[in-house]
C-alpha positions, 0 to 999 in steps of 0.5 A, a space after each residue: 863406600 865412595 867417599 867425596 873428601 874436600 881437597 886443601 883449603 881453596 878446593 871445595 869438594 862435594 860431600 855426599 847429598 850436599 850441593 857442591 860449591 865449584 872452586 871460582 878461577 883465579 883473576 888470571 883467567 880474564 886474559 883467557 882466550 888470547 894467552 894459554 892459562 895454566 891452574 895449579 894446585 896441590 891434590 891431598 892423597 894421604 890416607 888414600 893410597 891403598 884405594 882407586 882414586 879418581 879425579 872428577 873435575 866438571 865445568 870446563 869450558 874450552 879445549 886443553 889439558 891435565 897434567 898430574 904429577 908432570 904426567 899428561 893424564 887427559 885432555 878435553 876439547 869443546 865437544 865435551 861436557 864440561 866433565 874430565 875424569 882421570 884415573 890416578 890410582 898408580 900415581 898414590 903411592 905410600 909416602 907421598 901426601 899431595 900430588 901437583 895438578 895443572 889444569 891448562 887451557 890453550 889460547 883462543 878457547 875462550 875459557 874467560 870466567 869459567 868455574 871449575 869444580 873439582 871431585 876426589 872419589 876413593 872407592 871401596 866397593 863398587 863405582 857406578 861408571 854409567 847410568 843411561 835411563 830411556 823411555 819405553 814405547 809403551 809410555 808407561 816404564 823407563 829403562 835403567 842401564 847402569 854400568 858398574 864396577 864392583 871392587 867387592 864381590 856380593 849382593 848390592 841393592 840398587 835403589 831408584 828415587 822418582 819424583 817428578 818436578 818436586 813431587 816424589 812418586 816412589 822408590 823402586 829397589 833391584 837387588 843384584 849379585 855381582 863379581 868383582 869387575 864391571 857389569 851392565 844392570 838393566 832394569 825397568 821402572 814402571 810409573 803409574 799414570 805417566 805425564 808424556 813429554 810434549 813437544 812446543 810445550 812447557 814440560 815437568 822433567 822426571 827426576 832419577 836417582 840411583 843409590 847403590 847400596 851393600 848391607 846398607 851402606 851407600 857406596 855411589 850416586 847417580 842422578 838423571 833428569 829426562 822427560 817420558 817419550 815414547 819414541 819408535 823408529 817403526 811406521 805407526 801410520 801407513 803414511 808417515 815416512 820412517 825418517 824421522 821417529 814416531 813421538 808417542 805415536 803420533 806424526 809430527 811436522 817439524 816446523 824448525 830452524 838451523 841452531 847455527 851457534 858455534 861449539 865453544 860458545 854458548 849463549 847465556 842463560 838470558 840470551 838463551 831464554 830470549 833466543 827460545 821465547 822468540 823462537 816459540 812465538 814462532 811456532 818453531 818447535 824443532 832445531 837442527 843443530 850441527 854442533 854440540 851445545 852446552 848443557 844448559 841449552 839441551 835442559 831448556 829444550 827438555 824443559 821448554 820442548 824444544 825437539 832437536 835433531 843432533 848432528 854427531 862428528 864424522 869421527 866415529 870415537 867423537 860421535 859415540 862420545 858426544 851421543 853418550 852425552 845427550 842421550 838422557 836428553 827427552 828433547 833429542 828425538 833424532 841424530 844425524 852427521 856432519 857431511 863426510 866423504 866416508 861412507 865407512 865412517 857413517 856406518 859405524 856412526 849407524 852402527 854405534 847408534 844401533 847398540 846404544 840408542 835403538 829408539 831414535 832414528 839416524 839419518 845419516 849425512 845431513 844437509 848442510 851449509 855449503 853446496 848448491 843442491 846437495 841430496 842425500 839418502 837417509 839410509 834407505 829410509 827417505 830423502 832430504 834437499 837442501 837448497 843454499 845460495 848464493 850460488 843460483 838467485 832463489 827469487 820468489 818466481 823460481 822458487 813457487 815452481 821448484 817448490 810446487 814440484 818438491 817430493 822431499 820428504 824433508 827440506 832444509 833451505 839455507 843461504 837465502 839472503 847473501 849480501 848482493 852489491 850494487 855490480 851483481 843487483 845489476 846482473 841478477 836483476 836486469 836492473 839499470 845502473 842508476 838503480 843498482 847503485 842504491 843499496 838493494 839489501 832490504 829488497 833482497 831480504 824481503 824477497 828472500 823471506 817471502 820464497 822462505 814463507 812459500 817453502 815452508 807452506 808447500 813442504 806443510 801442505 803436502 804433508 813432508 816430514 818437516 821444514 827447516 829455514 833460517 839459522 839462529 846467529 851468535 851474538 856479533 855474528 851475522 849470517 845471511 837469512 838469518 831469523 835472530 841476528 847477533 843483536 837480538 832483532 828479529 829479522 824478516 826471515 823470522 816473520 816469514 817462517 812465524 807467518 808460514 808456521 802458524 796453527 791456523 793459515 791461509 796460503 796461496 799456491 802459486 806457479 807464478 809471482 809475475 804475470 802478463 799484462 791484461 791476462 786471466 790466471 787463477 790463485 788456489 787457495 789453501 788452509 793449513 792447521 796443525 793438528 792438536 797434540 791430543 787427539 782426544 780434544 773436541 775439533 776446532 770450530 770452523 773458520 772463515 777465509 777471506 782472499 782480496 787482491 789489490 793493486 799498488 795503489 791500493 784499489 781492490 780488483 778481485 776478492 772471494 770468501 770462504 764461509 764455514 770452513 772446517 777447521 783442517 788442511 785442505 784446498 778451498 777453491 780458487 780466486 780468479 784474477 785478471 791482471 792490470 793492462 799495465 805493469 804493477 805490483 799486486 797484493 793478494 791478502 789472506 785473512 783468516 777469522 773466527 766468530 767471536 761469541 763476545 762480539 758478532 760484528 767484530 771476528 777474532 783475527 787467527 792469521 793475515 798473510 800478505 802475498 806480493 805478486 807482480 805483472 810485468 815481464 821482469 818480476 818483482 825485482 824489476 818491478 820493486 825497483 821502478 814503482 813509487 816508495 810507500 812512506 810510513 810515520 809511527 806517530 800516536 802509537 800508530 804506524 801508518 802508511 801515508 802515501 799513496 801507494 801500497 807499503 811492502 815487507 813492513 816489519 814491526 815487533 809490537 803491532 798489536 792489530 797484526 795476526 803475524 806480529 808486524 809482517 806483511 804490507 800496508 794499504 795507503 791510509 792502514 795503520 797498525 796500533 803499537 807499543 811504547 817505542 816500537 821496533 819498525 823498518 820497513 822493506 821492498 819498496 817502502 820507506 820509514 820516517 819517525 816522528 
């Protein structure tokens, strides 16, 4: 049978049904990163000589190589696992009781403090080399394919152990007579009453356990831990585009965001808990991610419900391996590439997905960084944009017409806050030279995340497959719109999309951001609400939605409501305006309530979106830069604008009164309550003074 034995002193091995204990790296490894570092030790083989040994060495971390016995036997890189196993059966030969082993790592992997644990199986019987478990569309039965290698011809009995979280369901037994050699064994494992995975929600996993027995005696082990999805690249709705999968039949908006960490270096267990608890709180439910992550990051979107769109190498031999890695993933719901000049490439990238993965759906080259307004087509089954910067300015005006024209299925915007200098402020703005000197940084961002709120919003209400903006950036990295910076702070990108994807939302469609002086124009007015996962729920009560427009100095010019409004997207009506005879900047302020049966006269707050609007020839560049600044004061747990004008792009992470968690803009004399020592800045063309 396989045997796990423990090797010398220092090397601590796992023992069938034990928890292993991985060997912890010398003191020499903390120069790791800036020098190779080099690991040797001594393999015990005696009495082992006549079997097939193999060496299963797991938690590497970075990119170098094996050497047994001075021969290179394999090399990993950090696309892989963290798992290296090498066949050195022809090295055992009769006589010798050790073999030497050297684990080197190169320069610059950033291998510093990685654990390594280290296996020595000698089989006498059979080898599971593969185990790929996947849900069925009937979301009711899994599907086993084990890949084995039998050293002994017979009957084996494969055993599968079910249990889902700590609750056992049962085992389910398949006997098998197989030749010496390697065979593929498929076998279904039908569940009673099976817990679907959902998606933005917190999810038991199903755990699997295969044992391999002959006569009774174990021979090998293999575990997988998965959630139930039924998924189908086929059209279960005569309107949902087929580019993305079915999940358990239902259509899905991906309300997602750029993944945007490096391969190689994986945020820790705390900073990838906070970086997913930020996300939830807004509302992101799906991840595009363009590089292979650890496998602690695809547990927690298992267990948290995080969908992930996985983009694969272009190198087809890469791409099958790191699709052979994640596969078991409930989480990764579609796969895509990185971009390539190779049309063959992504064929076989297709092809080797078609026979291994029939279920998830491939899109071919994705969208990515850098380009100006690339398009590709997803293999005859849809269509994708990706909008970057900063090759052409995405300000707010250009954008709410490129936006209300959009037909893509599926919309990625990127590069939505380069750094502008005070020289191209200048030329970009049409602004004066006085102003351009003054740091336009905060400008940029809250009028970059305002065109980033207006996508996503357009891409949801006219019902694409989903919407993808932002990144998520790596600790001390920076990247230009960004929704999590490297320190942790929530940036205004992140209120903006937290705004757009809320579950219940008003939104304005706009062809404009400016107007004329003095002319009439009108704001549609829409509601957005995603709709329940279960479609079984009772229907949401109705909602109330109130549209006010102000000037910069807070007077209120236009307003109308919507009273009993079923609660489900649709177009309300229209708030007609007339604009200032002279230049100004505009707020138009969308609250969406409920009826609290608690309390008649105080409605329940579902959303607040706050929308900058501006008359003036120029647009709300110009504008921002020539009006009066806001000033604000947190003081007594309040956040307060005490200035006369209105306060634009005001960011604070615990307001308590705010439906959008601190986004949006403040009237002269409104306030927002908030918590301890608040985290507040304020954008556009307001200033903060703490006191």
């Amino acid at each position: 049978m396989a045997r796990r034995m423990p090797l010398m002193r220092t090397w601590i091995m796992q023992i069938e049904d034990w928890q292993p204990r991985p060997y912890i790296m010398p003191g020499a490894l903390t120069g790791a990163g800036e020098r190779p570092v080099t690991l040797c030790t001594e393999i015990p083989i005696a009495g082992w000589v006549d079997q097939h040994i193999e060496l299963d060495i797991q938690g590497l971390f970075g990119t170098g190589s094996l050497e047994v016995d001075g021969q290179l036997r394999a090399t990993f890189d950090s696309t892989a696992d963290g798992r290296l196993r090498a066949d050195i059966t022809p090295l055992c030969t009769p006589g010798l009781d050790t073999l030497p082993m050297c684990l080197r790592f190169e320069a610059g992997t950033g291998a510093r403090g990685v654990q390594v644990g280290v296996w020595l199986h000698g089989y006498t019987l059979l080898e599971i080399t593969s185990l790929n478990i996947s849900s069925n569309e009937d979301g009711s039965s899994f599907t086993a394919q084990c890949a084995v290698e039998a050293e002994q011809a017979g009957r084996y009995l494969f055993s599968y152990a079910v249990a889902l979280g700590n609750e056992p369901i049962g085992t389910l037994n398949f006997e098998e007579d197989l030749d010496t050699g390697p065979h593929t064994c498929a076998h279904r494992l039908a569940i009673a009453g099976a817990r679907i995975w959902q998606p933005g929600q917190r999810n038991r996993l199903y755990s699997i356990k295969l044992t391999v027995l002959k006569q009774g005696v174990g021979c090998d082990v293999a575990r997988q831990r998965m959630g139930m999805l039924p998924i189908s690249q086929a059209q279960p709705l005569a309107d949902y585009p087929a580019c993305l999968a079915a999940l358990d039949g239902q259509r899905v908006f991906l309300q997602g965001t750029v993944w945007d960490i490096p391969a190689g270096h994986p945020l820790s267990h705390e900073l990838l808990r906070s970086r997913i608890d930020a996300l939830e709180a807004a509302h992101v439910q799906c991840l595009y991610v363009p590089d292979p992550q650890s496998e602690a990051f695809y547990e927690a979107c298992d267990r948290r419900g995080m969908m992930v769109w996985q983009a694969l190498p272009a190198t087809p031999a890469r791409a099958d391996t790191l699709a052979r890695r994640l596969i078991h993933h409930t989480c990764v719901v579609q796969w895509g590439m990185r971009a390539s000049a190779n049309p063959a490439s992504q064929q076989d990238i297709a092809d080797i997905l078609a026979a291994l993965d029939d279920k998830r759906p491939f899109v071919g080259s994705t969208p990515q960084r850098d380009g100006s307004i690339p398009v590709w087509e997803d293999l005859g089954r849809g269509k994708c944009f990706n909008v970057a910067g900063p090759q052409a300015l995405l300000d707010p005006e250009r954008m709410a017409r490129y936006a209300n024209a959009d037909d893509a299925l599926l919309r990625v915007l990127h590069g939505m806050a380069p750094g502008y200098t005070a020289h191209n402020s200048v030329d970009w703005f049409g602004l004066d030279a006085a102003w351009g000197k003054k740091p336009p940084a905060a400008l940029t961002e809250y009028l970059c995340a305002e065109t980033l709120r207006y996508f996503a919003e357009r891409a949801r209400f006219r019902g694409a497959v989903g919407f993808f903006g932002g990144s998520v950036t790596t600790p001390g990295g920076a990247a230009p719109g960004a929704l999590i910076d490297g320190d942790g702070a929530l940036c205004a990108a992140y209120y903006a999309l937290q705004c757009a994807y809320a579950p219940v939302a008003a939104c304005a469609l706009l062809n404009h951001t400016a107007c004329w002086a003095g002319s009439v124009f009108p704001i549609a007015v829409q509601l957005l609400v995603t709709p329940p996962t279960d479609w079984d729920a009772p229907p949401l009560p109705p909602v109330r939605v109130h549209a006010s427009l102000y000037r910069g100095n807070g007077e209120l010019c236009a307003q109308r409501a919507w009273d009993d409004v079923p609660c489900h997207s649709a177009e309300l009506g229209t708030l007609d305006v007339t604009a200032p005879a002279s230049e100004d900047v505009l707020l138009l302020r969308l609250r969406t309530t409920r009826d609290n049966p608690d309390d008649p006269e105080a409605p329940t707050l579902l959303h607040q979106s706050d929308v900058t609007l501006a008359v003036g020839v120029r647009g709300l560049q110009a504008i921002f830069a020539r009006r009066p600044l806001a000033t604000l004061v947190l003081r007594g747990g309040r956040l307060t604008n005490v200035s006369s004008t209105l306060a634009f792009g005001v960011m604070c992470d615990d307001a308590l009164n705010s439906a959008v968690g601190g986004w949006g803009a403040l009237l002269p004399g409104e306030s927002w309550e908030v918590r301890g020592n608040a985290n507040a800045r304020a954008l556009g063309a307001s200033v903060y003074k703490p006191r």
